[in-house]
N, C-alpha and C positions, 0 to 999 in steps of 0.2 A: 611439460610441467602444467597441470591444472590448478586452478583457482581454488580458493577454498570456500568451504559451499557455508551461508550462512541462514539463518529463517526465523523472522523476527515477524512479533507482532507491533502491529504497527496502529498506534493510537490519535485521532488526529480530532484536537478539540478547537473551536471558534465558530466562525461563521463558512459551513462547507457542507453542504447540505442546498440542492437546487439551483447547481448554479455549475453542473458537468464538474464534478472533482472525483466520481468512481469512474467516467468514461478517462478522463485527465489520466487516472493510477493505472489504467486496463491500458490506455499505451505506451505509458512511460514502461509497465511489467511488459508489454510483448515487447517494445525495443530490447529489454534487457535479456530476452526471452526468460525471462524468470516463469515462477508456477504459485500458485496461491491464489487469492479472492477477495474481496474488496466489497463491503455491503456498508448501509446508513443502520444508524443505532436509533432508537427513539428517546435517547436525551438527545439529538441533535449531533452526536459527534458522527467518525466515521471512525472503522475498523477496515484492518488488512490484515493479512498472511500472506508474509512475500519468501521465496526460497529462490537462492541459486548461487553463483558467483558473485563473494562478498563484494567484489567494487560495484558491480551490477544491483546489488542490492543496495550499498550507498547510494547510489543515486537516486533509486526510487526513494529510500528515503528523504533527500536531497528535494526532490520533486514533491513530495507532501510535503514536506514545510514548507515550503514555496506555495504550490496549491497553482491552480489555474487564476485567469482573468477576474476580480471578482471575489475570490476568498480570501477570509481575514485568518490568519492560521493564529491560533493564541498558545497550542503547547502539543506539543507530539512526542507522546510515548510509548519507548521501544522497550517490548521483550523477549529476550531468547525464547524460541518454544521448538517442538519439533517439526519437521515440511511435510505437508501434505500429504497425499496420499497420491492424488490426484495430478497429473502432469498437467501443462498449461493455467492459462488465469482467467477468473471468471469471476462474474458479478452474484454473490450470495442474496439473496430476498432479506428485505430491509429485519431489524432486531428489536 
């Protein structure tokens, strides 16, 4: 029986910016071995594309709303979109 695979964009607004919250989602996604990307926006939020097995995906979502030591998380939001293209997770160049 396999998981079923889910791939959400993941929207993460407050104070989370300079303070390690894309190295924070780059391990929370290799624990989950999920695949997707993780970059800062230049209104200050932060953006992801997480893909793989839904519980493994709850948690990283789980994990940005939490945030690391240090971030104020004020509102995170998810949308269905489709996974990548790209296997594994990696840091996109800021937006």
């Amino acid at each position: 029986m396999t998981d079923d695979l889910t791939s959400l964009k993941v929207h993460v607004h407050g104070f989370v910016q300079g303070i390690g919250f894309r190295d924070f989602l780059i391990m929370a996604a290799q624990q989950g071995k999920l695949d997707g990307w993780v970059r800062n926006r230049s209104d200050g939020s932060l953006e992801a594309l997480v893909s793989g097995p839904t519980k493994a995906v709850e948690a990283f979502v789980s994990a940005a709303t939490n945030g690391p030591q240090g971030a104020r998380v004020t509102a995170v939001d998810l949308d269905v979109c489709d996974p990548p293209s790209e296997k594994g997770f990696s840091r996109r160049p800021s937006l």
